[in-house]
Structure formats: structure tokens, C-alpha cells
Wavefront OBJ file of the C-alpha trace (Angstrom):
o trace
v 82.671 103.520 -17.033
v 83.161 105.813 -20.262
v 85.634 103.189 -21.276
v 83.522 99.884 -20.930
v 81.210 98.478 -24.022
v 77.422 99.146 -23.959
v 76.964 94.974 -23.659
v 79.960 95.005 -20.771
v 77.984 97.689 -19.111
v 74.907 95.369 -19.077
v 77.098 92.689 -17.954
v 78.160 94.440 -15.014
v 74.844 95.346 -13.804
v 73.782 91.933 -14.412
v 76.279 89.945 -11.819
v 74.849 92.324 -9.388
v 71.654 90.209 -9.047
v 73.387 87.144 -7.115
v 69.897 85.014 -8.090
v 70.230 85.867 -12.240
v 73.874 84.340 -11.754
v 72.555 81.344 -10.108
v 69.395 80.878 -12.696
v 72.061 81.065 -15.419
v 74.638 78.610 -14.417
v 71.462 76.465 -14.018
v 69.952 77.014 -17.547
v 74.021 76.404 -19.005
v 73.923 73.385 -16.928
v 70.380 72.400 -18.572
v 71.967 72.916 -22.014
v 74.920 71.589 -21.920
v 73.827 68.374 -20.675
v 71.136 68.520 -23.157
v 73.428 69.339 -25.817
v 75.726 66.524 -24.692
v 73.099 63.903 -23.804
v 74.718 61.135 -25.505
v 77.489 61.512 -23.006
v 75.146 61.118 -20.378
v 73.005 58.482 -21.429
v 73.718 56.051 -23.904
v 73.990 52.348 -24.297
v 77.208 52.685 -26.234
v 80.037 53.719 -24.486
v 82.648 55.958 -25.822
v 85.772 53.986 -25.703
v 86.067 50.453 -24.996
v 89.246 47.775 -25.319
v 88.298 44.410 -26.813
v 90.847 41.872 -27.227
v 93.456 44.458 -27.458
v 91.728 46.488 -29.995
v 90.279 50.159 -29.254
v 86.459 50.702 -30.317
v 84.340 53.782 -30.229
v 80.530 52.651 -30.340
v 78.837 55.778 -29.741
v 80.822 57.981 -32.116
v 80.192 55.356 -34.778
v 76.420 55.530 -34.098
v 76.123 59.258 -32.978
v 74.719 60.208 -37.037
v 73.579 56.799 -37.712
v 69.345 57.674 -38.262
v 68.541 53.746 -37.366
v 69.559 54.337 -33.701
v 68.893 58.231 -33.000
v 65.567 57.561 -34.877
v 64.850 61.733 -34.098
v 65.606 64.439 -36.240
v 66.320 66.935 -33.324
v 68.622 64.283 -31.656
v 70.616 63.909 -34.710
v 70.770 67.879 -35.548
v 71.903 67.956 -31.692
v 74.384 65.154 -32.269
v 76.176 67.237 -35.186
v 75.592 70.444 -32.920
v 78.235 68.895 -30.713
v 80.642 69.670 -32.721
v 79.983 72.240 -34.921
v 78.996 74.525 -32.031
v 82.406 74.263 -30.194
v 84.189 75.096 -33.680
v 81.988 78.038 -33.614
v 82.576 79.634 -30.615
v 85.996 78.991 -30.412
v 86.095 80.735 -33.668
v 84.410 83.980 -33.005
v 86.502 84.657 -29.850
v 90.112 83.666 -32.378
v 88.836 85.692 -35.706
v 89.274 89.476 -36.290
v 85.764 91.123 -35.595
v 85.390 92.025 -39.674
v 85.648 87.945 -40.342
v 83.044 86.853 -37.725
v 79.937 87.199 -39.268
v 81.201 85.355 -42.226
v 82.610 82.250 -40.220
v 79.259 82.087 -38.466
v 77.670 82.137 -41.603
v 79.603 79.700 -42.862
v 79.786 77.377 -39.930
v 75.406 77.626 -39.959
v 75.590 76.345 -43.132
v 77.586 73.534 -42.819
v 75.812 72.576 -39.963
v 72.739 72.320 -41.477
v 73.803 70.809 -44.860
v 75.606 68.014 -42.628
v 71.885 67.682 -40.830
v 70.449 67.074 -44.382
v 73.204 65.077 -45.063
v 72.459 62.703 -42.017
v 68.704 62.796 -42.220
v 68.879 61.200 -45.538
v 70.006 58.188 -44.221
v 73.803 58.708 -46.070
v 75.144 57.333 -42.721
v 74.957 53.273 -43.083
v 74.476 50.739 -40.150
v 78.568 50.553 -38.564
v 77.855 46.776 -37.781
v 76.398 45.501 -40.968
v 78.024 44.567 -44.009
v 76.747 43.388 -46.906
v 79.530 41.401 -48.412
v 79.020 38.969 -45.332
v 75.229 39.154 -45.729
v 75.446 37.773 -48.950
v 77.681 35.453 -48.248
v 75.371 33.630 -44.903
v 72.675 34.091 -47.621
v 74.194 32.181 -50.185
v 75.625 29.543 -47.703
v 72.095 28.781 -45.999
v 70.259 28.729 -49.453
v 69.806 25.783 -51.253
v 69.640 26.260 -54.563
v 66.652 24.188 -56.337
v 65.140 23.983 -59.510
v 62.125 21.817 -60.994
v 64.971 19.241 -61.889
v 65.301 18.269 -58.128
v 62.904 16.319 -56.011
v 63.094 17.994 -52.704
v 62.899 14.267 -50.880
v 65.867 13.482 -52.852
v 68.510 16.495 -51.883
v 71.290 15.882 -49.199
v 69.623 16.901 -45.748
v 70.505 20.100 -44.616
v 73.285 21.486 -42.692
v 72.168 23.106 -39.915
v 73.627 26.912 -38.814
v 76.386 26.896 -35.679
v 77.087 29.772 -33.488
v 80.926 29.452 -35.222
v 78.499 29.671 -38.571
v 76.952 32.745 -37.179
v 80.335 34.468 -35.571
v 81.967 34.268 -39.087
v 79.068 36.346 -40.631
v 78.841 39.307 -38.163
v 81.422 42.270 -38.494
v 83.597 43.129 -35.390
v 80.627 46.099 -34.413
v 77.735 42.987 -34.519
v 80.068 41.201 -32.084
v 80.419 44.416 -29.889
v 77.066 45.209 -30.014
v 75.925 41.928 -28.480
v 78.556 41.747 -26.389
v 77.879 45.323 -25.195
v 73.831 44.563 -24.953
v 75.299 41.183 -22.524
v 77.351 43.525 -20.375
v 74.238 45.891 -19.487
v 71.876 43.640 -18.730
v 74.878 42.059 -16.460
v 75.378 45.684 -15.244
v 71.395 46.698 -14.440
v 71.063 43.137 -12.853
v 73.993 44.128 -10.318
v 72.614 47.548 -9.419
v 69.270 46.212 -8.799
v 69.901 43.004 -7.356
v 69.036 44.229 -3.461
v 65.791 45.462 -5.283
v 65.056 42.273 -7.309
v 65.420 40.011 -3.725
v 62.470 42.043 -2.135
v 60.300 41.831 -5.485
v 60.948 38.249 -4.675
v 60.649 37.585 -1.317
v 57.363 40.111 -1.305
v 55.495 38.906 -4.667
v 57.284 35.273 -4.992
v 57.944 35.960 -8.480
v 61.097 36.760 -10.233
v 62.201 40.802 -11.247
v 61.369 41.439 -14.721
v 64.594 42.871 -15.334
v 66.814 42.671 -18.663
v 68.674 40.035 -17.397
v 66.131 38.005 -15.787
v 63.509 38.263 -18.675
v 66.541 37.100 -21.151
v 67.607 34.133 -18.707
v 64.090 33.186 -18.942
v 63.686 33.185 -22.588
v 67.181 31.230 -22.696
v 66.080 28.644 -20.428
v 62.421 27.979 -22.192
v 64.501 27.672 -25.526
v 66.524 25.495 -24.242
v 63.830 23.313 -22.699
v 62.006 23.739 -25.937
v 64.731 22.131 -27.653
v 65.550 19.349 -25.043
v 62.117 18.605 -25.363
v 62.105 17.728 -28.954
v 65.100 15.946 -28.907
v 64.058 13.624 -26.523
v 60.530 12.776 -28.238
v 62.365 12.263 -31.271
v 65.433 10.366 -30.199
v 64.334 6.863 -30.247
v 62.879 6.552 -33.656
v 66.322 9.471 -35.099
v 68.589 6.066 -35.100
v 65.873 3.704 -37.297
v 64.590 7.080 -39.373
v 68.446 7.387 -40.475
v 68.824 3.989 -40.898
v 66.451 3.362 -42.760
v 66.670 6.600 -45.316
v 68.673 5.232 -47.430
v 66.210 2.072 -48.444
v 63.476 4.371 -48.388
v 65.221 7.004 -50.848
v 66.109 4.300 -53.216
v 62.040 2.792 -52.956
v 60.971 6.063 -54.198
v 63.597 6.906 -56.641
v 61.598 5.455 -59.449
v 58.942 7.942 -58.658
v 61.122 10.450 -58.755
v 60.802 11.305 -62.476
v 57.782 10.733 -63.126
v 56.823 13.521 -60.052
v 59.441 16.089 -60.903
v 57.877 16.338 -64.579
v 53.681 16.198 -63.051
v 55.415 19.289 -61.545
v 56.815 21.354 -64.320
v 54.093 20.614 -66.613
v 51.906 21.976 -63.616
v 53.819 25.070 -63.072
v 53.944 25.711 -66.957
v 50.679 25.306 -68.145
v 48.625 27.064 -69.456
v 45.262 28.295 -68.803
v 43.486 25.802 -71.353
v 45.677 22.677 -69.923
v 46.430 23.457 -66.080
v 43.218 21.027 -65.504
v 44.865 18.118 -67.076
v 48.299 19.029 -65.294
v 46.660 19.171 -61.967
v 44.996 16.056 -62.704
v 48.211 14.081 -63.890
v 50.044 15.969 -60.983
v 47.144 14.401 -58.165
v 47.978 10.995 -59.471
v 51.443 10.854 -59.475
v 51.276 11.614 -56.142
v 48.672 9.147 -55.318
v 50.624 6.415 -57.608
v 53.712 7.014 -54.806
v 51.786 8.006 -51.731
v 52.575 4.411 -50.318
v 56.661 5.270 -50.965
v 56.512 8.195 -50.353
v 55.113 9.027 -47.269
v 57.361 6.696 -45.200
v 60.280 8.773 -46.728
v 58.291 12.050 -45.675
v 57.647 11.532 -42.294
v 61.502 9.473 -41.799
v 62.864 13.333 -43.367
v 61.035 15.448 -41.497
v 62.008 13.481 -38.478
v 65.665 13.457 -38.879
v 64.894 17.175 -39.779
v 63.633 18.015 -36.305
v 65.982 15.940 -34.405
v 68.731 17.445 -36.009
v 67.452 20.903 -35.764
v 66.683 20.508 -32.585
v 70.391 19.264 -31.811
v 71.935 22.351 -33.674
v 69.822 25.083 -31.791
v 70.701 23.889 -28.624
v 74.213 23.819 -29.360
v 73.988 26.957 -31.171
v 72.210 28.413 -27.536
v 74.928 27.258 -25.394
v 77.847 27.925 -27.844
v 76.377 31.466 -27.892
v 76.184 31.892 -23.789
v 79.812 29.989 -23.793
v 81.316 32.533 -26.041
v 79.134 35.473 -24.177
v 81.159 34.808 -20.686
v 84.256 34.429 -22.341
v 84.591 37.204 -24.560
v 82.176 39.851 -21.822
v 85.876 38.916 -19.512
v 88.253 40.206 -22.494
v 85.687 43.272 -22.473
v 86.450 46.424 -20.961
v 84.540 49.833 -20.991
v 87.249 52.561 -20.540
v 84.735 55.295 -20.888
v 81.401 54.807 -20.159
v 78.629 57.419 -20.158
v 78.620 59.354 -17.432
v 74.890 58.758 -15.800
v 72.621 55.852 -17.510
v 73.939 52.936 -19.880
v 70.603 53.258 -21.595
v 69.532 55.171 -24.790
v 66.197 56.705 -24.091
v 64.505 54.269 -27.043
v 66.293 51.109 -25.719
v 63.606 48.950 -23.611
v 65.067 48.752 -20.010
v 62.786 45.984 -18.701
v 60.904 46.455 -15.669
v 57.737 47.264 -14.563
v 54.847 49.132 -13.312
v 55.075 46.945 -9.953
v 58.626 46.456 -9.806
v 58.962 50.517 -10.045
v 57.162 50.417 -6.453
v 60.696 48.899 -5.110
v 62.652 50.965 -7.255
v 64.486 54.422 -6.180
v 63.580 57.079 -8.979
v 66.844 57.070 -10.610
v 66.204 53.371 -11.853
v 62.785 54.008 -12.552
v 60.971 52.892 -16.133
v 58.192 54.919 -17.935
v 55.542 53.255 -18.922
v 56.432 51.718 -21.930
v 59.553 50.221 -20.482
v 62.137 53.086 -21.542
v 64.669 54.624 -18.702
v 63.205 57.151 -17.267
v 66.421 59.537 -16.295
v 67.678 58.688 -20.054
v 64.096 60.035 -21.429
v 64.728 63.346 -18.418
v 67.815 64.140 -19.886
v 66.626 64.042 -23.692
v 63.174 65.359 -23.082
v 65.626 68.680 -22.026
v 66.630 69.003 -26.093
v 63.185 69.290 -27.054
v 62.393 72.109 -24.979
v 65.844 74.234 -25.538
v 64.460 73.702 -29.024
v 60.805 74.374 -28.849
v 61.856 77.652 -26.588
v 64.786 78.867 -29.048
v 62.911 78.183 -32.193
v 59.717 79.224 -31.691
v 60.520 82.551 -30.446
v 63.090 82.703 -33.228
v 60.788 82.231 -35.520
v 58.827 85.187 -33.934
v 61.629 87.703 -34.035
v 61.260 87.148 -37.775
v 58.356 87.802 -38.448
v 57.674 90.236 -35.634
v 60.639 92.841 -36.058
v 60.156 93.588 -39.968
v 56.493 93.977 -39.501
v 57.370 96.128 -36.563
v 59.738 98.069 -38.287
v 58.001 99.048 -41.200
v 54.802 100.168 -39.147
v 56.913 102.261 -36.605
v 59.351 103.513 -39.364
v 56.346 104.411 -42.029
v 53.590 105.448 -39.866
v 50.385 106.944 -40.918
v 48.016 104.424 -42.781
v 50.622 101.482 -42.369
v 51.139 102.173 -39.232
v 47.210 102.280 -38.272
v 46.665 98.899 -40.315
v 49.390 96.896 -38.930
v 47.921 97.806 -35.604
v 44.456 96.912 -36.384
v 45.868 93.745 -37.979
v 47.482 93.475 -34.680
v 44.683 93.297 -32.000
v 42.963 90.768 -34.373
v 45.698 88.162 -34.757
v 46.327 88.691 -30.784
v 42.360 88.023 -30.349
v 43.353 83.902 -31.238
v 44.981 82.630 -27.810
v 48.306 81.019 -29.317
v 47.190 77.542 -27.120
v 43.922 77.510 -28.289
v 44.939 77.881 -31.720
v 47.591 74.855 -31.319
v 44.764 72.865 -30.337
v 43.213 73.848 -33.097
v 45.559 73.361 -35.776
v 46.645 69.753 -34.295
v 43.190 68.341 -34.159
v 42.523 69.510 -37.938
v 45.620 68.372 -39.243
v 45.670 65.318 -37.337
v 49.432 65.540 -36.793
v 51.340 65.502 -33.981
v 54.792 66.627 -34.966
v 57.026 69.107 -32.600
v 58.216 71.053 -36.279
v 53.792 71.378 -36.343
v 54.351 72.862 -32.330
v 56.623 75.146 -33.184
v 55.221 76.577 -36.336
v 52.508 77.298 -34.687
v 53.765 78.822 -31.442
v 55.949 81.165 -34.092
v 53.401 82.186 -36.065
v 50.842 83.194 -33.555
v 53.188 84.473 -30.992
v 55.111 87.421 -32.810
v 52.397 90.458 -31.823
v 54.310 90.984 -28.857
v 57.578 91.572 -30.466
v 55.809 93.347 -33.524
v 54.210 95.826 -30.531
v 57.621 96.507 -29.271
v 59.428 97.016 -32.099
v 57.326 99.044 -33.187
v 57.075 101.500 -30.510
v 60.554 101.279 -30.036
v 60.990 102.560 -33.843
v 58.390 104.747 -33.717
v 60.126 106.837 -30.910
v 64.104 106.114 -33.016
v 62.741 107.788 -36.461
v 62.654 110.934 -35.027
v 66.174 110.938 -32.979
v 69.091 113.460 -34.865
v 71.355 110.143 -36.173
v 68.294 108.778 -38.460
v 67.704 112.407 -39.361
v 71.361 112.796 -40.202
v 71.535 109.299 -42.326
v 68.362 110.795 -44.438
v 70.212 113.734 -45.509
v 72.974 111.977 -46.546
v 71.031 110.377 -48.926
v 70.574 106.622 -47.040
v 68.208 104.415 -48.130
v 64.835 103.266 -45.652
v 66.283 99.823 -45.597
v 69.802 100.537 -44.613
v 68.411 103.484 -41.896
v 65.683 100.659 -40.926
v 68.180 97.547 -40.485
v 71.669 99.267 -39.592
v 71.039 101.669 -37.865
v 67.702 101.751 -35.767
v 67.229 98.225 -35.085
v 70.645 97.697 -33.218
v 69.021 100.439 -30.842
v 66.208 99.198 -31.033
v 66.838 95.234 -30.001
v 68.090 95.825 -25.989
v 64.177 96.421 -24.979
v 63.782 93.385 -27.353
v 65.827 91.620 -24.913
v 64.074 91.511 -22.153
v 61.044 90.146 -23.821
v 63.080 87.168 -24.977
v 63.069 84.922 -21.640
v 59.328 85.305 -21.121
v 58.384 84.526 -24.781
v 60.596 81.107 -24.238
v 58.796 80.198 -20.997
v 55.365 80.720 -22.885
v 56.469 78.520 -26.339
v 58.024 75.644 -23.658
v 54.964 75.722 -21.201
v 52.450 75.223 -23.899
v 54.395 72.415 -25.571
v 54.530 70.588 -22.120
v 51.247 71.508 -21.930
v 49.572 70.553 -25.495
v 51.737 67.139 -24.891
v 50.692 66.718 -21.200
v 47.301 66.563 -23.083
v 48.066 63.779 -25.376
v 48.911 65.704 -28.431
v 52.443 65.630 -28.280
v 54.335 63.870 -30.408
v 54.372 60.102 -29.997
v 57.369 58.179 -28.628
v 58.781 61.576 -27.777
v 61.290 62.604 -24.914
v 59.061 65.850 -24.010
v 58.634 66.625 -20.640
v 54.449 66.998 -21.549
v 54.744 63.619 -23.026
v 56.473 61.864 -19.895
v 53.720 63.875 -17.370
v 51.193 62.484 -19.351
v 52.169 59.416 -19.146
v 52.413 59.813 -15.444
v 48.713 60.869 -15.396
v 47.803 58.337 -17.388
v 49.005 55.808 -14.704
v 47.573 57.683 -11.794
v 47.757 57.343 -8.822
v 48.750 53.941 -8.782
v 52.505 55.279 -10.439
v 52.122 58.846 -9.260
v 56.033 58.826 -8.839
v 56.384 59.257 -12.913
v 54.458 62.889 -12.977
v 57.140 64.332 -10.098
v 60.657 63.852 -12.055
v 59.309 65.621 -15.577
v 57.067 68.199 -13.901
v 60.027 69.016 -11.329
v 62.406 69.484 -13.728
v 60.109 72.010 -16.305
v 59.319 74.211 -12.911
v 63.183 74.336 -12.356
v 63.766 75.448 -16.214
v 60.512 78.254 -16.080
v 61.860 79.440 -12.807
v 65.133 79.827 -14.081
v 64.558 81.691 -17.466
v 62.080 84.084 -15.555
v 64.920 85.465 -12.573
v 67.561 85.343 -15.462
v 64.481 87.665 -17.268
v 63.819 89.579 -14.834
v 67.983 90.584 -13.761
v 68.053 91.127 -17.519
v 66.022 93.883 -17.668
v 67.271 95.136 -14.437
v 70.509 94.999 -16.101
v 69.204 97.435 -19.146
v 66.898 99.500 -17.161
v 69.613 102.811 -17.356
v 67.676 103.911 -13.765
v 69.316 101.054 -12.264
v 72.834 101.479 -12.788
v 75.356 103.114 -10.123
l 1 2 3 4 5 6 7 8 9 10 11 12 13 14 15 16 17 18 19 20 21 22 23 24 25 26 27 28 29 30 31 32 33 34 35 36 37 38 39 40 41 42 43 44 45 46 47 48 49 50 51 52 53 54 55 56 57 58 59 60 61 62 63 64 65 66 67 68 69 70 71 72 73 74 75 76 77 78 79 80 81 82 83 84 85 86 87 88 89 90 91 92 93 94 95 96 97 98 99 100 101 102 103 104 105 106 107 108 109 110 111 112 113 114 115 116 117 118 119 120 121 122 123 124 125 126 127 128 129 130 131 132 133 134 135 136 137 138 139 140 141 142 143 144 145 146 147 148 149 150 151 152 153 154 155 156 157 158 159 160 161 162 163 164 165 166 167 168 169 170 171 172 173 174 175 176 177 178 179 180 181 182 183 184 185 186 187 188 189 190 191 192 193 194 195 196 197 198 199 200 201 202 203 204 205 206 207 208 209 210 211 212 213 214 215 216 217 218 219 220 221 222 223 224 225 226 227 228 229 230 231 232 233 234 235 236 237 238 239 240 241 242 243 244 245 246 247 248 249 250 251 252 253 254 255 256 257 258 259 260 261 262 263 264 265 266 267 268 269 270 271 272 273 274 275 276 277 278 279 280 281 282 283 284 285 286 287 288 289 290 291 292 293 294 295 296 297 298 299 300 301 302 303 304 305 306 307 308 309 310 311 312 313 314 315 316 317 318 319 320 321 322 323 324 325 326 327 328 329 330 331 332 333 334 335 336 337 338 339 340 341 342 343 344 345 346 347 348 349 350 351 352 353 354 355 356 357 358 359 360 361 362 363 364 365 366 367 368 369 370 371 372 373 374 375 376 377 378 379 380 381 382 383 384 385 386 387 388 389 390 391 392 393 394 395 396 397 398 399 400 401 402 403 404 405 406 407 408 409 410 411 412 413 414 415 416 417 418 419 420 421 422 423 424 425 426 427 428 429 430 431 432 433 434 435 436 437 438 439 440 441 442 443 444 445 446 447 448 449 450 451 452 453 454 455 456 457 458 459 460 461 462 463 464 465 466 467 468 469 470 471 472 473 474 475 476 477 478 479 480 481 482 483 484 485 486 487 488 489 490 491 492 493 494 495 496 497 498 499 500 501 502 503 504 505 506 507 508 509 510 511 512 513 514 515 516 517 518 519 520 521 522 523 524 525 526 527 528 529 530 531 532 533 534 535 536 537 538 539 540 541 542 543 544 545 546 547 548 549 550 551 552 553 554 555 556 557 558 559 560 561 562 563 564 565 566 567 568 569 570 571 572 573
């Protein structure tokens, strides 16, 4: 084995342990589906073909901040990509060029992430040429020169109106919304029949909540065009006469008016005075035309919103047929913040793959997001440990003496404050519930461990022959410190590593289990919670989350435990 790497060596030893193999194909499994959520989950699809033309909604809306309304989902969302690059790049660049590229390719990563979060990336469906333009058309323009009983009536908006004032992603978007709400209807339509038959009420699903809006608008609208159909005819009629009555008064109103609107202080009493007379002076005029306007007005609104509804549903079965999804995500057409209807008694009929959390999001949507939060509580928190950990290790183990005995002493009083306590702490003063506050604080009071190891594991390097040698050549206590003893130093580190990640991920499921979490997260804590919250009446929420954390803890403690197996030198053939 002379010939084999020290990190092939623990390699080796590690595929020995059939169980660590298994726990880490799991934990790659958890993050790359975490990593590549989107793909998973999403109510855009990837590619879809509408009236010959190719669309991409979800790479159009991947960095866009108004629909991944999450930091972490959006530095995830760039991660897709850059991380591929990456690795693909260390295993095709000469060794001396590697630590560069990665350098290089962090940094663009996270200036792209800045980049994003500052809202650079616009809305793909809206336009504001065309908004101006459906602004302009539906304003009418009026000044104290007009009487407003005088003015043409107004044209009322059309679906056609509407179609020519959304941009081709508007159109999809809708079209797209139509097709899963056809989609969900299908699946649960077996589901929906013995809500029915059982409760005699209709599923509150997507589609059958929107049907019913649709149909009470419509009625709405049928309604007032019937009570105002038989005096619409005479009203319009008559306008004309009635227009012409009051035209005289015209003048004389329009200038009560500006005077009114122009006075000052000293003379707005004598305005508002000549103002309640001229209105008096045509009240008999001018209340026929009044009530005749705002008659026509409803009748003809009335008219134009029912045609605009079924123009709308019309064009909604027509174009959904010239609609087709050529890749669709792979497990849920739901983003974990769209509402997917439902619940909490419907979820009773419901298998738990189509179940809804509490405040109507998907539930397996929410499962497969709620895994990014803890890759990144576990990797950052104990990241942010190493650093502060190893150089305060270092220089205690390295230095010795009076450092060494103050750093220690500093030691057993910072690991007097139980990290879980102090997280409850800290999030009940600052009355915040952010995940960035989570894992500040899990990194800040969880390093002792590290700063113990390191330590001892320096303290027993400084006096090996190789750090003797690099003194007498003349080496300074940084370069020995950071070149040369911590590489030897870090494979005990290892093993520490796994453990530390299952401690930073249990207590943010288990400070957001409490109801500190971070509101209208994805965290596992925050989807048990509300499970408890709801039980035991919808017990069936707790099981999915709490299942899947227990599978991730397992998993990162055998994958700990064949890892130091795997270093432990007595173990080797």
C-alpha cells in the first residue's frame, strides 16, 4: 500500500464498512435533491411548446427574488450551476491551478448571490412598455374644464383588451396556473368523490375553489344585468335629453369647482358656499342625469365582465389544448410557497404524498426544500466553528505555557453555556427569528470542541522532528502553524465533523419545532411544529418531517462513525 495516497488509504478502509457506503449514497441522495429541488418541485416546468414556440419557465424564474422569496433558495439556485463548473474543474486543472479556480469560482458565486439578492433580476412576465400603455388606455384624462356628467361613457376593458397588454410569460403563466389546477383535480378526483359522497360538500381543491369563484362572478354579474335591464333601454334613451337639460349648468358648476379647489384659506368659505348652491340650483337636472349614468354604467359593466369571464375561460380551453409540458418536474407541480388548496378535513382522504400543511402549501414540495435548510444549517454552522475553533486551538497548543493555560480556562467557561440554551436565549432577546441568527449562534458557541482538539492535537505535533527541522531553518510560527502542522493535524478533526453537523441540525429542528424558527420557512422544526400544533386531530403532518430528520441524523452518524474507523491506523489490514 506504500504506493497509495494517505486520503486513498482512508478511502479504502472506508468501503470496508458496507453500512458507511449505504449512509453516504443516502446523504448524496439528500443533497442532491436538495441542491436540485427546483427540478423536483416546481410549478414551472422546464421546457414547454406553446403554439410552436419553445419556453423555459423555471430557468427564467430560477434568480427571480419575487418567486424564490428565500435567500438560501436563491444562493442554492445559483449553486446549481456554479458547483458543477467547480468540480468538473478541479478534477480537469493541474493540481498547482486548483486552489486558484476554487477561489475564483467561490467568488463568483457569491458576488452572483449579491447580485440576485438585490433584486437586479426583473419579473420575466412583466413589461413596462405595455403597462403604460393599458394605463394610459383605461385612464381618462380630466381636468377642472370637464364636467364628469358630460364626458363620453366609458369603454369598458375586454379579455382581447387584456390579452394585448400581457407579455407572452403573463400568458404562460396563467395558462400554466390553468393546467395545474386541471392536473391536481385529475389526480385527486377518486379522493374528491368520497369527500363528497361522505361530507356532501364539494373538495376544496384548486380547481374546485376557482370554479366556484367563476361561477359566483358570473352569477354576480347576471344578477345585475337583469335588475338593470329594463330601465338600460329608457336610461340610454333618454341621456341624451337629459345631458342637453343640464348643459346650461354645466358652466356655472365646473367654475363653483375651481374656485373651490383654488381658494384660499380666507375665501374657501365663500367658495364652498357658492359651490353648495350651484349644486342645489341643478339638483332637479341633475340628478335624473346621475342616476340615468350610473345606470347605464352598471349595466354596461356588468355586460363587459361577464363577457370578459367567459372570453377568458373560452380562450383558457383553447390555448391549455395548444399547451404542452415537455419537461415537467420530476415529483410535485407545486413550488413550496404556491397555495395548493385543500384542507385540514380533506387531508383525512388524502394519501401523504398529496397532503397540505397547514397553511395550504404542498407538503412533499415544503419536504424536499425544508432538506436545503438543514444541509445549510449543518455545513455552515460547523464551518463557522472550524474558524474560529482551529486558530484558537492552534495558537494555545503551538504557544503553550500562560496562553495555553488561559485559552483553556476560557474554554471550560464558554462550554459552561449549553449552545441550545443559549439560542433560546439570544432569539427571545433579539426578538428575531432568522436561520442566518440560528446559525450564528450555533457557530459561535459550538467551536470548544474543535478548539479542544486542535489543540491537543498541536500540542503533541510541536514537538515531532519536521516542526523542529522547519524552526532551524529559520520558518516563521505562522507558516510552521498553518502549513505544516495543521494538515496533520485536521484527519482527527475529521471525525468530529459528522457529529458537530447532527448537533447544529438537531437543535435548529428543535428551536423551530418550538416555534422559534423562522416564519414561512421550509425547516423540518417548522413543518413538526406545525404538525403539533394540529394534534392529534392531523397527527399525519408530524410523521413525514420528523421521519425524514431521523433518516438524515442516522445517516451522518454511521458515515461518522466508518470515518473514524477509516483513520483509526489500528484498524487497517
Amino acid at each position: 500500500m506504500s504506493g497509495y495516497s494517505y486520503w486513498h488509504l482512508i478511502w479504502r478502509q472506508f468501503r470496508k464498512s458496507k453500512k458507511g457506503v449505504i449512509a453516504l449514497i443516502i446523504l448524496a441522495l439528500f443533497f442532491v435533491v436538495g441542491l436540485y429541488a427546483p427540478l423536483f418541485a416546481s410549478s414551472k416546468p422546464l421546457l414547454v411548446l406553446w403554439n410552436g414556440d419553445l419556453y423555459s419557465p423555471l430557468l427564467h424564474y430560477l434568480f427571480y427574488p419575487g418567486f424564490y422569496t428565500k435567500p438560501i433558495d436563491l444562493f442554492y439556485n445559483l449553486l446549481m450551476f456554479t458547483l458543477p463548473i467547480t468540480l468538473l474543474g478541479m478534477w480537469i486543472i493541474r493540481r498547482k491551478w486548483r486552489k486558484g479556480f476554487f477561489l475564483a469560482m467561490t467568488t463568483i458565486q457569491f458576488v452572483l448571490f449579491g447580485f440576485v439578492v438585490s433584486g437586479a433580476v426583473k419579473n420575466p412576465s412583466g413589461d413596462s412598455t405595455l403597462q403604460q400603455a393599458k394605463l394610459e388606455a383605461l385612464s381618462s384624462k380630466k381636468s377642472y374644464r370637464e364636467d364628469p356628467l358630460l364626458t363620453p361613457l366609458a369603454t369598458q376593458p375586454t379579455w382581447e383588451f387584456e390579452l394585448k397588454h400581457l407579455t407572452a410569460y403573463n400568458k404562460l403563466n396563467t395558462l400554466l396556473c390553468y393546467k395545474q389546477r386541471e392536473a391536481q383535480q385529475t389526480r385527486l378526483s377518486l379522493y374528491a368523490m368520497r369527500y363528497l359522497k361522505d361530507t356532501g360538500r364539494e373538495a376544496p381543491t384548486l380547481w374546485a375553489v376557482a370554479k366556484r369563484h367563476h361561477e359566483t362572478a358570473k352569477n354576480l354579474q347576471v344578477k345585475k344585468i337583469e335588475e338593470t335591464s329594463d330601465d338600460f333601454q329608457l336610461g340610454l334613451d333618454q341621456l341624451p335629453l337629459l345631458m342637453e337639460t343640464y348643459r346650461p349648468f354645466s358652466h356655472a358648476y365646473i367654475m363653483a369647482k375651481f374656485e373651490l379647489e383654488h381658494a384660499s384659506e380666507e375665501e374657501r368659505d365663500a367658495a364652498t358656499a357658492t359651490y353648495q348652491q350651484v349644486l342645489s340650483e341643478s339638483s332637479i337636472v341633475r340628478a335624473p342625469l346621475v342616476k340615468a349614468r350610473h345606470l347605464i354604467d352598471t349595466h354596461r359593466k356588468s355586460t363587459a365582465a361577464l363577457a370578459y369571464l367567459e372570453d377568458k375561460e373560452k380562450w383558457l380551453k383553447e390555448e391549455n389544448s395548444q399547451l404542452r409540458v415537455l419537461i415537467p418536474p420530476l415529483l410535485r407541480d407545486f413550488h413550496w410557497e404556491n397555495d395548493a388548496g385543500g384542507s385540514q378535513t380533506f387531508n383525512t382522504y388524502l394519501p401523504w404524498w398529496e397532503l397540505t400543511r397547514v397553511n395550504r402549501k404542498d407538503l412533499v414540495s415544503s419536504l424536499l426544500f425544508g432538506i436545503r435548510i438543514s444541509i445549510v444549517v449543518g455545513v455552515t454552522a460547523v464551518g463557522l466553528s472550524l474558524l474560529i475553533g482551529i486558530p484558537i486551538g492552534m495558537c494555545a497548543g503551538y504557544f503553550a505555557g500562560r496562553l495555553d493555560l488561559i485559552v483553556c480556562r476560557f474554554l471550560e467557561v464558554w462550554e459552561a453555556m449549553p449552545t441550545f440554551f443559549m439560542l433560546l436565549l439570544v432569539v427571545a432577546i433579539t426578538q428575531s427569528k432568522s436561520i442566518f441568527l440560528v446559525i450564528g449562534v450555533l457557530g459561535i458557541f459550538g467551536w470548544t470542541t474543535f478548539g479542544r482538539f486542535i489543540r491537543a492535537e498541536v500540542f503533541k505535533q510541536r514537538s515531532l522532528p519536521y516542526v523542529m527541522a522547519s524552526k532551524s531553518v529559520g520558518f516563521p510560527n505562522r507558516r510552521i502553524m498553518f502549513s505544516h502542522i495543521l494538515p496533520n493535524a485536521i484527519p482527527p478533526i475529521l471525525t468530529l465533523l459528522p457529529f458537530s453537523m447532527m448537533a447544529a441540525i438537531t437543535s435548529e429542528a428543535g428551536i423551530s419545532f418550538l416555534g422559534l424558527g423562522e416564519e414561512g420557512s421550509t425547516s423540518w422544526g417548522v413543518l413538526m411544529d406545525e404538525g403539533r400544533s394540529v394534534f392529534p386531530g392531523e397527527s399525519y403532518l408530524l410523521w413525514p418531517p420528523a421521519i425524514l430528520l431521523t433518516l438524515l441524523l442516522v445517516c451522518i452518524a454511521v458515515v461518522g462513525d466508518a470515518l473514524r474507523d477509516a483513520i483509526d491506523p489500528k484498524m487497517r489490514d
